[in-house]
N, C-alpha and C positions, 0 to 999 in steps of 0.2 A: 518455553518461549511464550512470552505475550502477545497483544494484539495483535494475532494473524489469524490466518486460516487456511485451509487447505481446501485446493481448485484440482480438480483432473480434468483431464481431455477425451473425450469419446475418442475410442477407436478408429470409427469409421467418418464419421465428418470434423473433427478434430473439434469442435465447439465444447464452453469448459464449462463446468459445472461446480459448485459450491459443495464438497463433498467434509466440510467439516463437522456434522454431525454423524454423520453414518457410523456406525459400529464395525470394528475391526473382523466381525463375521460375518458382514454382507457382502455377497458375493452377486455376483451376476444383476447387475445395478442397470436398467435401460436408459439409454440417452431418451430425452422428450423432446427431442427435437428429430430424430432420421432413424430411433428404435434402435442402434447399433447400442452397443455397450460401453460406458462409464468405468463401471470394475465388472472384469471377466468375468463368468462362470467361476473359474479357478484363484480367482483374488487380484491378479493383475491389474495396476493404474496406472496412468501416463500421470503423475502429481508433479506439485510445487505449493512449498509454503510462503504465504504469501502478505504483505500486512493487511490488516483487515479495515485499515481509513486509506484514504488517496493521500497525497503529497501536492502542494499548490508552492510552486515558485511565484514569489512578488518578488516584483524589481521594481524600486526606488530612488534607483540609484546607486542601489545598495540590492542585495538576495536576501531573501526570509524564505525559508521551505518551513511552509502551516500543513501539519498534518489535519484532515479533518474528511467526515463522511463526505462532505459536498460541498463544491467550491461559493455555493453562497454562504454556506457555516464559515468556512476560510476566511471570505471576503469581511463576514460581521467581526468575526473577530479581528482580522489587521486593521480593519479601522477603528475595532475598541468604540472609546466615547466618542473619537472626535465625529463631527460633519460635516463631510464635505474635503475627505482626505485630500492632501497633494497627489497630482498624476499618478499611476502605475499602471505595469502590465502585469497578468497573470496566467499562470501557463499550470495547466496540471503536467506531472512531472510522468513518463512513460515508466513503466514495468523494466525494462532496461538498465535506466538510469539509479532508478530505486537501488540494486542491487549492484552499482558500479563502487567501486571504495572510493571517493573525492572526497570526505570531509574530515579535517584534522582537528583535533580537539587537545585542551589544556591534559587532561590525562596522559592522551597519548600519541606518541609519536607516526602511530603507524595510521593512514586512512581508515575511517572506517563510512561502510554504508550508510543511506537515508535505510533502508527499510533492516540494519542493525537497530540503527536509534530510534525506531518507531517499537521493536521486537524488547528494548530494556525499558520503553520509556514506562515510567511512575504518575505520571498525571493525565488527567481527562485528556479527551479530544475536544475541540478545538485546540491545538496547543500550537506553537512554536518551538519546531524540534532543534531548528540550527540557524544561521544570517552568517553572513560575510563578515559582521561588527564584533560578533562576539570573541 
């Protein structure tokens, strides 16, 4: 899998931590936030792989989910050249939602997730991963 990473959750105050470089032998990992443990003594994580840009729904009328680090990268790119775009609203899209199956594609018949098509996608971020149009 592509653009993700992997998050676990401290033990003890649940707060998450970016554990995608760590080595598959480190063990006993401290939370820097309340000293509890990230990976146990014994190897143990609370994980999830995760995409590694946000998702920004614009609505125009129309849905465009812009995958992109930060919704002002988002923003530059749905508005491209122009200045001075027509109205919208922008919503970054919840951790939830990311991983619900809602979006059907010319391939295939069956939903597939935003944070699938973020995990196959082939081009930079800022990008346009899905819209209502297409």
């Amino acid at each position: 899998m592509k653009n993700c990473k992997v998050i676990a959750r401290c033990w003890t105050c649940d707060s998450e931590h970016d554990i995608t470089h760590l080595g598959i032998t480190e063990y006993g990992v401290k939370c820097d936030k309340c000293g509890g443990y990230v990976v146990s003594p014994s190897g143990k994580i609370q994980s999830q792989i995760i995409p590694a840009v946000k998702v920004f729904e614009f609505d125009d009328g129309e849905q465009h989910w812009i995958a992109a680090e930060t919704q002002e990268a988002a923003e530059k790119y749905f508005n491209g050249p122009y200045d001075g775009y027509p109205e919208y609203t922008v919503k970054e899209v919840s951790r939830e939602m990311l991983f619900k199956p809602c979006i059907t594609s010319e391939d295939s018949r069956a939903p597939v997730s935003l944070a699938q098509i973020i995990f196959e996608h082939e081009a930079a971020f800022p990008d346009c991963i899905a819209c209502s149009v297409c």
